[in-house]
VEXKOLPA-885588 format. One record per residue: residue number from 0; x, y, z of N, C-alpha, C in turn; residue in three letters. Coordinates in steps of 0.02 Angstrom, whole numbers. Example, Ala and Ser with C-alpha at 12.3 -4.5 7.8 and 13.67 -1.06 7.14 Angstrom:
2
(atom 0 (660 -284 390) (615 -225 390) (660 -165 390) ALA)
(atom 1 (642 -112 354) (684 -53 357) (645 2 394) SER)
//
This chain:
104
(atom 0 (2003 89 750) (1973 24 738) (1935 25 673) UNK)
(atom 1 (1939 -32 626) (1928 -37 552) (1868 -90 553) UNK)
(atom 2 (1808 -58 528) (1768 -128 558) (1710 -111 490) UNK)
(atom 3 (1690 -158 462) (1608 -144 411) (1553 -198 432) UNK)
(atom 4 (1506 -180 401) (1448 -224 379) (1419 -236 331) UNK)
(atom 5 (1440 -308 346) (1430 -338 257) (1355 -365 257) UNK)
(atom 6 (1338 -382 200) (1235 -416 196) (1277 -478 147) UNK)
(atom 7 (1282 -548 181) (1280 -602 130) (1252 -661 170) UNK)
(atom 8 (1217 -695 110) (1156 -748 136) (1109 -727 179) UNK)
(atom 9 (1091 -647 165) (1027 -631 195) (1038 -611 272) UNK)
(atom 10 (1092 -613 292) (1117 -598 361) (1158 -529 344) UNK)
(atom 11 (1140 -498 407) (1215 -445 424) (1261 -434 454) UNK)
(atom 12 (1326 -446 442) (1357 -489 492) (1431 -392 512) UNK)
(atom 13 (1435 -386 570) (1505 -361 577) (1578 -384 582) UNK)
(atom 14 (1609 -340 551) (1679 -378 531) (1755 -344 522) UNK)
(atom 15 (1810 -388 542) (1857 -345 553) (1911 -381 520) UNK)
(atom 16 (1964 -336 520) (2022 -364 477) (2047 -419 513) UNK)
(atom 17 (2085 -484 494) (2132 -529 519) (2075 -565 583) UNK)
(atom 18 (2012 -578 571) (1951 -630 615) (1935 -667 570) UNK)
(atom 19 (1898 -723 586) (1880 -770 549) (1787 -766 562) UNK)
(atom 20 (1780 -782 527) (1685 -788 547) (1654 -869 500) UNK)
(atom 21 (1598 -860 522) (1571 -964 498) (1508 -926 456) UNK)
(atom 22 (1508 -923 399) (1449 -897 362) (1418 -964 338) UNK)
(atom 23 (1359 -951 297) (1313 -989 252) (1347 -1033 196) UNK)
(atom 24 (1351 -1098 169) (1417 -1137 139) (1428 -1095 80) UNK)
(atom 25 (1475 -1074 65) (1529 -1054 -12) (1541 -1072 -54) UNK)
(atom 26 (1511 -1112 -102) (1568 -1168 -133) (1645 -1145 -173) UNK)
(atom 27 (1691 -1182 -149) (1746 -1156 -156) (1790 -1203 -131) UNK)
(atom 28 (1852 -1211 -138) (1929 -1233 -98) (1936 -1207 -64) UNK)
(atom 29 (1983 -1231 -11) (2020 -1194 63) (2058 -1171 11) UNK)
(atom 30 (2059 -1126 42) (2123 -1065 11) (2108 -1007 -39) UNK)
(atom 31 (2063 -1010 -76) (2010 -982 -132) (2017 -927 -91) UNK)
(atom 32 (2028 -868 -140) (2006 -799 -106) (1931 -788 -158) UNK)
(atom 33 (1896 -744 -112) (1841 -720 -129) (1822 -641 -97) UNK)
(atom 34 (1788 -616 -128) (1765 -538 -120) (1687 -527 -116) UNK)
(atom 35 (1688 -519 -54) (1626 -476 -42) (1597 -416 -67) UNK)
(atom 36 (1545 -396 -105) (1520 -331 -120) (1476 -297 -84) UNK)
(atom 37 (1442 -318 -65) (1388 -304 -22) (1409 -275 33) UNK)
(atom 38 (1437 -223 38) (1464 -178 84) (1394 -137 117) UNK)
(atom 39 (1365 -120 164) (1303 -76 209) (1377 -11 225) UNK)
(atom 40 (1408 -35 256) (1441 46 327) (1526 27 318) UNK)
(atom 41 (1562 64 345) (1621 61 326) (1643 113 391) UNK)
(atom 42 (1689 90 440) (1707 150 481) (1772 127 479) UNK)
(atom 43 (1821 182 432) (1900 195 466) (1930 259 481) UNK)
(atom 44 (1925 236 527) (1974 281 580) (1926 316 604) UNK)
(atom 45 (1874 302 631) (1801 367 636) (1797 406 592) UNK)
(atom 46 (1809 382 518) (1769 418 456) (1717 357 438) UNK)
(atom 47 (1655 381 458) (1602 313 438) (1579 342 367) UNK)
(atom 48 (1573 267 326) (1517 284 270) (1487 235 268) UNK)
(atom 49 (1403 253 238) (1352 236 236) (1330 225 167) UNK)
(atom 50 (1312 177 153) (1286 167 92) (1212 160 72) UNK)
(atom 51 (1189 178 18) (1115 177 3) (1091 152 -57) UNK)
(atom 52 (1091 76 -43) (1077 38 -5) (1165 -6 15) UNK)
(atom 53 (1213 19 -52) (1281 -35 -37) (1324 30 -58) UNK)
(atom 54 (1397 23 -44) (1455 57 -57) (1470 23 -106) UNK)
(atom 55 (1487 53 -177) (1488 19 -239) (1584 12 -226) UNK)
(atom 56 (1607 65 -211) (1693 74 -209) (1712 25 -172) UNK)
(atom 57 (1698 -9 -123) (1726 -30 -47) (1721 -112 -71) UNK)
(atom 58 (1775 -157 -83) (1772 -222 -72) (1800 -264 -11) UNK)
(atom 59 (1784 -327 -7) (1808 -353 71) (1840 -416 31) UNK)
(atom 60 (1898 -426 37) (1933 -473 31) (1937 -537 81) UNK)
(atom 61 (1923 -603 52) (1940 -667 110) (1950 -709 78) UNK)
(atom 62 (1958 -750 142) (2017 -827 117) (1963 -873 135) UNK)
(atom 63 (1920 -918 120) (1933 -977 128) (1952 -1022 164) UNK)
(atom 64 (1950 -1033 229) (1985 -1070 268) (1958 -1130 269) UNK)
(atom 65 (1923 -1159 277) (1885 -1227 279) (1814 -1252 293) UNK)
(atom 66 (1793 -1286 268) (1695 -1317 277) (1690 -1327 327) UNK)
(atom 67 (1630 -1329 365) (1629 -1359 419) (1562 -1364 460) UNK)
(atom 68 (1533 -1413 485) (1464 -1409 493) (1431 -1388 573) UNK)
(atom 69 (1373 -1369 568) (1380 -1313 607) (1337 -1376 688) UNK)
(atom 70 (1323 -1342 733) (1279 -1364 766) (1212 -1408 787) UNK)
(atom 71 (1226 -1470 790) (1171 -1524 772) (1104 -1484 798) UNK)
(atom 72 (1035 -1501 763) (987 -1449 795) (932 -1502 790) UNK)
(atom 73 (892 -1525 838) (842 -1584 832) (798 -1570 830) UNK)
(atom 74 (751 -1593 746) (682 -1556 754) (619 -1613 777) UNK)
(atom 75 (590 -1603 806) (543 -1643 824) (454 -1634 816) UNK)
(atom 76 (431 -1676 789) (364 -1647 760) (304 -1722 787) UNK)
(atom 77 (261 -1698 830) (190 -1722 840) (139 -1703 840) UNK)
(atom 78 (94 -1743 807) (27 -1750 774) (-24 -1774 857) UNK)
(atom 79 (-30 -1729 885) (-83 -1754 925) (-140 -1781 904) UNK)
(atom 80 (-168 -1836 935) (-218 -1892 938) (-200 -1945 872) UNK)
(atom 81 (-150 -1921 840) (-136 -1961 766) (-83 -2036 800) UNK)
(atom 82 (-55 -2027 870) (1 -2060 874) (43 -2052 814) UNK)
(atom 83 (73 -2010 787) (123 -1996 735) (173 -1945 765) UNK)
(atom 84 (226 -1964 742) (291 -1930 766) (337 -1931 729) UNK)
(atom 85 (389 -1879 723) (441 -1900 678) (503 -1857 713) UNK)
(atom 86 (551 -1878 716) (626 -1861 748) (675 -1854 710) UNK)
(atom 87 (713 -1790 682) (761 -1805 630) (816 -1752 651) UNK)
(atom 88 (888 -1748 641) (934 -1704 665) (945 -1662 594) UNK)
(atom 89 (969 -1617 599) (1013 -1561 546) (1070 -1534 572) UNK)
(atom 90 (1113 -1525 525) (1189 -1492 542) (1186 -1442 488) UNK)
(atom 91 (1197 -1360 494) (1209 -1329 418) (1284 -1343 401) UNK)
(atom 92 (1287 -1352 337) (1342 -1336 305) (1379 -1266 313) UNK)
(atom 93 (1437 -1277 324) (1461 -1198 364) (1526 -1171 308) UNK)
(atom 94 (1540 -1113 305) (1614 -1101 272) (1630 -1040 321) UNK)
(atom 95 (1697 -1040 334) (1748 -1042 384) (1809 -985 337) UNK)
(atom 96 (1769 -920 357) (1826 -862 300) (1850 -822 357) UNK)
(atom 97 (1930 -812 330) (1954 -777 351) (1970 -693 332) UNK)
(atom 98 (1941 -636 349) (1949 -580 321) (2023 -537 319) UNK)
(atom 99 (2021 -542 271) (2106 -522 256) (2123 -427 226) UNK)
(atom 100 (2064 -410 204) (2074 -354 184) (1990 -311 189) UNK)
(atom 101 (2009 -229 192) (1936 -209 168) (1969 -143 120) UNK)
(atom 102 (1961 -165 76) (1978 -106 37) (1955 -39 35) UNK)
(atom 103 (1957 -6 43) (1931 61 40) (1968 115 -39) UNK)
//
């Protein structure tokens, strides 16, 4: 099993060949390949490597698959004794990659 951990948008996310994952928005086209650097760990075949702080050799190849917004989240804020209130929704902007390669 071929699996790393990448650090992008401040998250650390695990990841495998031919999955898709919903990261932080990209700007880019569907279809756009893009490369990850930010490699942390790298395990193939139960040969793990570790990087300190990144694996400079190791890139992660992906596709692009499409935008897409994430989970409505309702924030709600009151001012006790003020009678003041305010109600507003958020959706993040999402991008939708598919991992296609990890180079080693």
């Amino acid at each position: 099993m071929n699996y790393a951990i990448i650090e992008t948008s401040g998250k650390q996310l695990w990841i495998e060949e031919g999955r898709f994952y919903d990261l932080n928005y990209i700007p880019g086209e569907p279809g756009d390949l893009i490369k990850l650097n930010k490699i942390l760990l790298v395990n193939n075949n139960n040969n793990i490597q570790i990087g300190h702080p990144c694996l400079k050799s190791i890139t992660v190849r992906a596709k692009i698959l499409r935008h897409v917004k994430g989970k409505k989240i309702t924030v709600f804020k009151i001012k006790p004794k003020k009678n003041n209130k305010s109600k507003k929704g958020h959706r993040q902007k999402l991008t939708r990659l598919l991992i296609e390669k990890i180079a080693i």
